[in-house]
Structures are given as structure tokens and as C-alpha cells.
N, C-alpha and C positions, 0 to 999 in steps of 0.2 A: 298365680295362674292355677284354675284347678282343673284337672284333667282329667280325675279319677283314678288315678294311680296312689297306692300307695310308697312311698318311696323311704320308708326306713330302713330297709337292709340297705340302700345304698351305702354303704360301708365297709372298711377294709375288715374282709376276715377274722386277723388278729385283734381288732375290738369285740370281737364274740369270744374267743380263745381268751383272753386277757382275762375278761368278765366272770366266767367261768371259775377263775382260779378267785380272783377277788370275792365272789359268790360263796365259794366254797371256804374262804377262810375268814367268812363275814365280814367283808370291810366297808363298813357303814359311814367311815369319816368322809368331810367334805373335802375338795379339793377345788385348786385355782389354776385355770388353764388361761393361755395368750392366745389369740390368732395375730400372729404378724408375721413380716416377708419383711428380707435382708436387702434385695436389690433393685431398682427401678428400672422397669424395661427398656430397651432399648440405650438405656442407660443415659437416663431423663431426669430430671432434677425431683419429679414427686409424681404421685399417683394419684386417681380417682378414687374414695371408695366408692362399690356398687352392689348389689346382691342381697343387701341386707331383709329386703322385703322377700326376697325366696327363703332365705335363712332361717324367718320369724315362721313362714310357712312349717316348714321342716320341723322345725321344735314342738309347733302348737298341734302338728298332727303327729305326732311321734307314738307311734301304737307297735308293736307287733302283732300281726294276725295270725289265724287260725292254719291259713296255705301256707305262711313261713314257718312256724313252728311246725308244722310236716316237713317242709322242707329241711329247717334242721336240722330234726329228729332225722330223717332218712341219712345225714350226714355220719350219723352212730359216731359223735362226738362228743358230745351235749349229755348229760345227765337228767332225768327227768323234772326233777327240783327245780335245777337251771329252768330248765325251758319252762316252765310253770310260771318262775318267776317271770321272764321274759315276756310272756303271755301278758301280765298285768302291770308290765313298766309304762312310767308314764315319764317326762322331765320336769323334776319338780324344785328346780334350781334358779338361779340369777342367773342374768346374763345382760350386760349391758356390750353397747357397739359405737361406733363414730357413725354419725347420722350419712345417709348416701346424697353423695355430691362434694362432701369434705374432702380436699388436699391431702394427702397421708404421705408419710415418710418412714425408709427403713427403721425397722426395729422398735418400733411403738407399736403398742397392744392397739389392734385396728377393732378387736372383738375381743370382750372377757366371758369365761364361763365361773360361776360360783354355784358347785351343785356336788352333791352326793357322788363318789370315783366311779363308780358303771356306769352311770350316767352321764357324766363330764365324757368319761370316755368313747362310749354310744355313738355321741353326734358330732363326733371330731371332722370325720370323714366329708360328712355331708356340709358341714359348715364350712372346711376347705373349700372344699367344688363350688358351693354357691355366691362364697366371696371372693375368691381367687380368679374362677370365669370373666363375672362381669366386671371386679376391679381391672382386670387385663385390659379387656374392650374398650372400656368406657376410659381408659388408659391413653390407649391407641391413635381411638375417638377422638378424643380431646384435641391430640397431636396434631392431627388432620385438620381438624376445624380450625386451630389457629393459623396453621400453615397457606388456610384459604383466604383468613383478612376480611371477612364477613361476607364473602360470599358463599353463598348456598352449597350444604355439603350431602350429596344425596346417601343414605344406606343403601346396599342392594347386593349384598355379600349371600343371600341365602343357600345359593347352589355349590358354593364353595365354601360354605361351614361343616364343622366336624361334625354337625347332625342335625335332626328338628328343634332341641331347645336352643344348640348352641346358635343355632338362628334367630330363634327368636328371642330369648336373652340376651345377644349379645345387640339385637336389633332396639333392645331396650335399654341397654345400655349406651348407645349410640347416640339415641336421643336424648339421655339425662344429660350429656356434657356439648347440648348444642347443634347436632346436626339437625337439619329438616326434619327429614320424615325418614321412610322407610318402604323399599319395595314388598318387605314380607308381610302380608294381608292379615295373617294369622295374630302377629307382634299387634299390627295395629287394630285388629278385633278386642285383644286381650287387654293389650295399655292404654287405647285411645292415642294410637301415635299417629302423625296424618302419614298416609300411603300416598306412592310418588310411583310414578310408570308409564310409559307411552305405547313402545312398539317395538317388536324384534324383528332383525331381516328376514325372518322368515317370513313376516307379513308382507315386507316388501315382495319378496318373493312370489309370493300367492299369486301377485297380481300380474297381469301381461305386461305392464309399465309400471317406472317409477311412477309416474306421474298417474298413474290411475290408484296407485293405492296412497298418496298423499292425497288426493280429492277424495275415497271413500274415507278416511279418515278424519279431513278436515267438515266433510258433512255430517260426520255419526260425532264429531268432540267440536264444533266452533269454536267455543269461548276455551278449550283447555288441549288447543293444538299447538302439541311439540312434533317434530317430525326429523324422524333417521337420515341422515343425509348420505350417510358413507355405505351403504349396502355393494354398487355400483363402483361409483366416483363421487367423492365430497365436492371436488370440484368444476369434474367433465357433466356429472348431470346430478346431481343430489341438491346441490342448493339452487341450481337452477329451478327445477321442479318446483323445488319449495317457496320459491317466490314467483314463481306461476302459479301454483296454486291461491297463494294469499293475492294476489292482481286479480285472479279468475272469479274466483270462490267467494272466499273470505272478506275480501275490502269490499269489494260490492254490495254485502251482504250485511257488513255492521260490524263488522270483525275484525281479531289484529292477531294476525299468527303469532304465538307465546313464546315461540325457542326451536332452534335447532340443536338437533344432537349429531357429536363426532364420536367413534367409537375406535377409531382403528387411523393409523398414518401420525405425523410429527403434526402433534397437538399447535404447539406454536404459530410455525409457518401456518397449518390448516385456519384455525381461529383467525389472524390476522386476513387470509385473505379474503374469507368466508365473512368477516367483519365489513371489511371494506366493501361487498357485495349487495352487502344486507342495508347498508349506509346506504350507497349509491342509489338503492331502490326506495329511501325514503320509511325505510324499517328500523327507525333506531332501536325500533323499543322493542324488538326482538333479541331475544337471549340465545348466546349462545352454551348449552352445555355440553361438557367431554366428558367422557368414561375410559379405561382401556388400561388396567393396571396400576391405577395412583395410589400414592402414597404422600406421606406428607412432606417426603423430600422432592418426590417429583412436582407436586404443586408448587413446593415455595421455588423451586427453578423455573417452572413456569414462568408465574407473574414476578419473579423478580431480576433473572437471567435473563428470561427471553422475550420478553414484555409480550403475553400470550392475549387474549382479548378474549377474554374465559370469564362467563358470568356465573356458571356454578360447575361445583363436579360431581360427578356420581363413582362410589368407590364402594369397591365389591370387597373378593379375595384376602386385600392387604391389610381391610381395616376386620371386616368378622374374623379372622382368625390370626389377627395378631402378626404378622406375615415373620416380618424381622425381630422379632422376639416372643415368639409362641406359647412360653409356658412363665405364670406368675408363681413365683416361691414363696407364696404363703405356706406354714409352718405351725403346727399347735402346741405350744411346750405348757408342760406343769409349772407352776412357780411358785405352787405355795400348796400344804396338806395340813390339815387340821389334826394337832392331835389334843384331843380332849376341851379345854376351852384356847389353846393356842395355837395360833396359825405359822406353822414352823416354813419357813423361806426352802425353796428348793431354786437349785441352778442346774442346770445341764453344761458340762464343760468339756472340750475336745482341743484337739490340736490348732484349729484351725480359729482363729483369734476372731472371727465373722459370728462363728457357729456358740460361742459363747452367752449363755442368755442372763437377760438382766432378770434377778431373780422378788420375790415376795408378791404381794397383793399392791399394785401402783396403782395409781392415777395418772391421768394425761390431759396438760392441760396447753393449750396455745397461749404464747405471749404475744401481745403488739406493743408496737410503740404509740405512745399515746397520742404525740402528735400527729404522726403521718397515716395513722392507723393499718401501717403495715405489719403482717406477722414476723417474727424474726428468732423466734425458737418453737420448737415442744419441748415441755418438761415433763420426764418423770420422776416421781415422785411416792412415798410411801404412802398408805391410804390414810394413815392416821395423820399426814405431815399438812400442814397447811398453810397459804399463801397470805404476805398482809403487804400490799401495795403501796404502804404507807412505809416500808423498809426495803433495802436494799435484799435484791435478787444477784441470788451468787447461783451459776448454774457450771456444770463439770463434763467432760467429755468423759464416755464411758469406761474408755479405758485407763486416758491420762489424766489423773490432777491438778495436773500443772497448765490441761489446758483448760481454761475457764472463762466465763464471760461473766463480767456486773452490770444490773440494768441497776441504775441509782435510783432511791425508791419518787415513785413519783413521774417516774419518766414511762412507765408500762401499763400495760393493763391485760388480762389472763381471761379465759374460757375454759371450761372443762368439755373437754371434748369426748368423754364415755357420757352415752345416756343409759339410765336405768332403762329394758325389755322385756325385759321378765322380772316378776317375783312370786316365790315360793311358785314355780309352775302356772302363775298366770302374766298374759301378756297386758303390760300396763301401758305399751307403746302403739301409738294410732300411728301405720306408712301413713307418708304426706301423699299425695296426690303424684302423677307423676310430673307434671305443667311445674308443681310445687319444689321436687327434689332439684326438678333442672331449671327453675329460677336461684333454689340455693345454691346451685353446683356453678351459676355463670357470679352469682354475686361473691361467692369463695373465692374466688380465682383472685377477685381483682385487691383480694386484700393480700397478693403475693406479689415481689418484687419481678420486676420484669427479668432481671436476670438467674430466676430460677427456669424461666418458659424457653432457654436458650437451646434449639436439637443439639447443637454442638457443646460440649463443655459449661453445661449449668452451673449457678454457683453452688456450693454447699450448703447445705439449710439446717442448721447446729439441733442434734434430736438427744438432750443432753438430758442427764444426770443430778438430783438433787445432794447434796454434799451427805444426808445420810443415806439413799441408796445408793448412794457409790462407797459409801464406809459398808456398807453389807457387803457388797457384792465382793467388795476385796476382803473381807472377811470370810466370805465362803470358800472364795480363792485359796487364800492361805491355810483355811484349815483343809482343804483338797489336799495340799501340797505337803502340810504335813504329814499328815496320814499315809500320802505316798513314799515317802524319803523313808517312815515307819513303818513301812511294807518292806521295801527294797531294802531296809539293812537288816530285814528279819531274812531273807529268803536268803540274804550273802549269808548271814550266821548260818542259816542248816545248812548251808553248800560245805562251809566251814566247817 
């Protein structure tokens, strides 16, 4: 989307701070960054990726301007060499991504950067925010849409998102994994998404009667009249109205009223009776749609608890903003620095056995099985390391050895799931269409077992280890641990 914003400082601070010190003690080597996230929302079997078309944005206008280097300058932080340089950076690195619409799972590189350290470090910020957001939604999204069983899922979270983009990002996101459309006008100018909308009570309101303002309405929309039923009473006078109008108006006229809407009262019961009304009057093919806080637990209790008579839903609030799991912990680590012509492995290690990252320049690739053509691992793997389908596949959980799985050779078959995006600073990757991402994002899905789609207790989906990155990794380990035990007996000797 272009706006005419410049948006490169969106970035943390200390990417400017950081820069500075790297500037000043010229450090020109390259380095290898991750974009990945440890946990799946809601705590869901896999994720959507999304964003990437903002992302590619972001990189390919990466400029600082003339008003921000004032800006910084007034910071009396910066030295002026710095900002000079900063003035003529450009991203003149690789970077490849998992295409949007792809299934992703903790702790795989969802986005790689291969570029010059100020740089890599630059556009950490904004590649969070832009993959992180719509991976979330489009997350969410998903959820919801399954949970409805093919019935129509409407967006219309605008008013209730964290801002203008997260609106309409997230309205795009929405639609890559399957919903209809979208109420926000703006989303659907920009992505071509189709816009979905009727009438607020306040319309009803306007008018001296229900019934006068479903007739001004069913005269100014014939062929595209849905009509509010619960302003009043859903069932004292709202669908009554609404099928006087269609008796009055409408059937006489050539026409078939298209849908009622419920907004408010025990979805359930309401649809059910509001069904049987609509029946009795010779209106099968009248839809009913509800709105009013859904989520994708409240839908699947719907149709499957309360046997609701619900032909599509419209969901605000809970799906734009992620309601029950709000924040996606995508993550940028280093994992590899170049020194001279070698690319030296870097790990980040902490207490906390999660926060442990799998270290060097990897690859990521999907396995299926051959016959059923369903996925059943990711591997990563070293960039030099390579697959031969023709031999048996030994893959390793990342912390344990001992746990392992063997595909027998013969029985598999593998995808590489980074594509090249950049090289040397140009963008070599054409976004698909969006019609495009979100036919790949519905034909993804179906190459996953139905027990990873489960809200409650999903299976585990093995995101493992090639037998030499896991000998690095536990090699980094140990020499960690040496080095520590060789600190701490030096610091007991001087106490000594």
C-alpha cells in the first residue's frame, strides 16, 4: 500500500545507538539474522504466514531523509559522519522469506536476512511489525473460518482495531486465509478485497418505523437487501417487517430479499426461530447472518452445541485484534557473522530452554509423505547440507538426540520453504496477487493433518533438527559451558 509515508525510522531506537558504535569501529562484515516466534497463539497447532508484501515494501523504500536526519541531528546523539552515512544507506543485502499463506511452526526461520551488520540491524524493527501483525490476524482469521464449516465469514473489526493500518492489514490478512470480504472500504480499494455491509440501527432509527426504513432500503438495494432485524425486537417486529417488506416490495417486484441480520440476543434460539419464520413465509433462500462478539469458540458452539440456523457470521473485535491472544512473539536473532571468508555460527543462550536459539546459516525445508501427500516435519538444516530422497532421512529434536524420527528413503518427499527476495539490494521476487496468496494459503492447509486444526489440544508437528545442526548446536553449548566453569573457578581463585 502506498501512502506517501516514509516509514524507515519506524524502529527501535537502539538500532540507531547500536549503528553508531558499529559505524565508528567500521564494521563492515556481513551477518545472518532469523525472523521466528517460539509460541502459537492461542495455543494452536501452526500459524499463518502474512506480511511479507509489507515487508518487501519496507526494504525496497529504505532511505533516510533529509527531515529525519534533522531529526536526529537535533537528538545531539549522532555524530555527524554517522548521519551522513545514514543519509546514503540503502539495503543492499539478501533476504529470503516463507511465501504468505504458508503453515509455519515454532522456531523456524519464517524470514532470513543476509546483509552487511547496520543494515541487517536497520530493518529488524519493521520486519517484526510487519510479519508479526498480519501473521497474528491472518492466524486468528483462519481459526474463525474453520470454526464456521464453510459458511460465510464476514471482517468488520475496523472500529475496534489498534489503529488505521491495523485495520486494514489486518483486513488483509483476513482475507488471505479465507474469509469473504471485508467492511473496511479503504482494505478493499487497496487489495481488491470485495466489501460486505448493510445498515446500522441508527438507520433504523432515522426512520418513524421499522418498517419504513426496511422499504426505503429495500427500494434504493433490491437485488443486494439484507436487513437489521434486532434494532426494536428480532422477534416482536424486526422479522416481521422484514418479510412484509419482501411480500410488499420486493416479490412483487422480481426480487428475493438476501439475509437477515441479528446483532444482539442468544444467537441460537434467535436464528432458530427467525428460521422457521422465514421457512413458513416461503423464504428459504433467505440467509440468516449474526454478528455480536464471535469468536471461533462461540461459533463452533453454535452450530455444533446448539444447532443455530446461521448461514454466515460477521466478526469484528475478536478476530482484528487477536482478542484471546493479542501479541505474536516473533523474535530477530543473529545466527551467523562473517569473519573474513567464514561464516562463524553465533547462538544466543539463556536460562530459559525456549529462548535457546538454533544457531548458523540453515535452511528450511517441509517433508511429506509420499503417499498420502501430507506434511509431517520441518527440517532444519545447514545451508551447505543437502537432501537425497533416494536415502534414509534421520531427523532430531532440538534439544534431545535420543528423540528422533526416520522417514525410510523412498517414503518422502521435501520443499524448500525460504525463497530468495532480495539480492545484493534488488528485489528479485514478484507478490502474487492477493486472489493468488489466498488460493495458496486454502491449498496449504489441506496438506496438513486434521489433527493439527484441533482448538483444543493440537497434535505436535515435529520442527526438528538435521543430525549436523544439532552436533553444532550442542557444540556451541558446551563450549558456553566451558568457558563458564572457566570463569567461575577463576573468580573463586582471586576470592581465594
Amino acid at each position: 500500500m502506498k501512502d506517501g509515508r516514509n516509514l524507515t525510522l519506524v524502529m527501535d531506537f537502539y538500532e540507531l545507538t547500536m549503528s553508531q558504535c558499529y559505524y565508528k569501529e567500521h564494521r563492515e562484515e556481513e551477518a545472518i539474522f532469523d525472523l521466528f516466534y517460539r509460541k502459537n497463539p492461542d495455543d494452536g497447532g501452526f500459524c499463518i504466514a502474512a506480511g511479507l508484501e509489507q515487508a518487501i515494501e519496507y526494504i525496497r523504500d529504505f532511505h533516510v531523509s533529509k527531515g529525519d536526519i534533522e531529526y536526529l541531528r537535533s537528538l545531539h546523539l549522532f555524530e555527524e559522519d554517522f548521519l551522513e552515512y545514514l543519509s546514503t544507506v540503502r539495503f543492499t543485502g539478501d533476504l529470503w522469506a516463507v511465501p504468505e499463506g504458508t503453515p509455519i511452526f515454532p522456531n523456524e526461520p519464517v524470514l532470513r536476512v543476509k546483509a552487511k551488520l547496520i543494515e541487517a540491524q536497520l530493518v529488524e524493527t519493521a520486519l517484526l511489525l510487519a510479519i508479526n501483525h498480519q501473521t497474528l490476524i491472518a492466524t486468528k482469521a483462519r481459526r474463525i473460518v474453520q470454526a464456521a464449516e464453510g459458511r460465510a465469514v464476514m471482517e468488520f473489526g475496523a472500529r475496534r482495531a489498534h489503529s488505521f493500518d491495523a485495520a486494514i492489514y489486518g483486513a488483509r490478512a483476513a482475507y488471505i486465509v479465507g474469509c469473504a470480504g471485508t467492511a473496511t472500504t479503504f482494505a478493499g480499494e487497496q487489495f481488491q478485497i470485495p466489501v460486505l455491509g448493510t445498515m446500522a440501527h441508527s438507520f433504523v432509527q432515522s426512520f418513524d418505523t421499522e418498517y419504513e426504513a426496511f422499504l426505503n432500503y429495500a427500494k434504493t438495494y433490491p437485488e443486494h437487501c439484507t436487513l437489521l432485524i434486532d434494532t426494536y425486537s428480532t422477534l416482536g417486529s424486526g422479522i416481521e417487517n422484514a418479510i412484509k417488506v419482501a411480500k410488499d416490495y420486493l416479490e412483487p417486484n422480481g426480487y428475493r430479499l438476501q439475509g437477515v441480520r441479528i446483532d444482539s440476543g442468544d444467537m441460537a434460539y434467535l436464528s432458530k426461530r427467525v428460521r422457521k419464520k422465514l421457512d413458513e413465509a416461503n423464504m428459504n433462500d433467505c440467509k440468516i447472518v449474526v454478528s455480536n462478539s464471535l469468536d471461533e469458540y462461540v461459533i463452533e458452539s453454535l452450530i455444533h452445541q446448539q444447532g443455530a440456523k446461521i448461514d454466515s457470521f460477521g466478526v469484528g473485535e475478536n478476530l482484528i485484534c487477536s482478542r484471546t491472544s493479542p501479541v505474536f512473539g516473533g523474535v530477530y536473532k543473529m545466527v551467523a557473522i562473517k569473519e573474513g571468508e567464514e561464516w562463524v555460527p553465533k547462538i544466543k543462550i539463556s536460562d530459559n530452554l525456549e529462548k535457546v536459539t538454533n544457531p548458523g546459516w540453515k535452511d528450511l525445508y517441509r517433508i511429506y509423505d509420499r503417499e498420502s501427500q501430507k506434511a509431517v516435519a520441518d527440517l532444519m538444516c545447514l545451508h551447505q547440507e543437502t537432501i537425497d530422497p533416494n536415502q534414509d532421512l534421520t531427523i532430531y529434536h532440538p534439544m534431545s538426540k535420543w528423540k528422533y524420527k526416520v522417514f525410510p528413503a523412498g517414503s518422502y518427499e521435501f520443499k524448500d520453504l525460504l525463497i530468495k527476495v532480495f539480492e545484493d539490494g534488488k528485489q528479485i521476487y514478484t507478490s502474487p496477487s492477493i486472489t493468488q496468496i489466498r488460493a495458496y494459503c486454502l491449498e496449504q492447509q489441506e496438506t496438513l493433518w486434521d489433527e493439527l486444526k484441533r482448538f483444543a489440544y493440537p497434535q505436535e508437528y515435529y520442527v526438528d533438527l538435521s543430525g549436523s545442526l544439532f552436533d553444532l548446536k550442542q557444540d556451541l553449548l558446551e563450549a558456553h559451558l566451558k568457558k563458564r566453569k572457566a570463569r567461575q573457578a577463576f573468580l573463586e581463585a582471586s576470592i581465594e
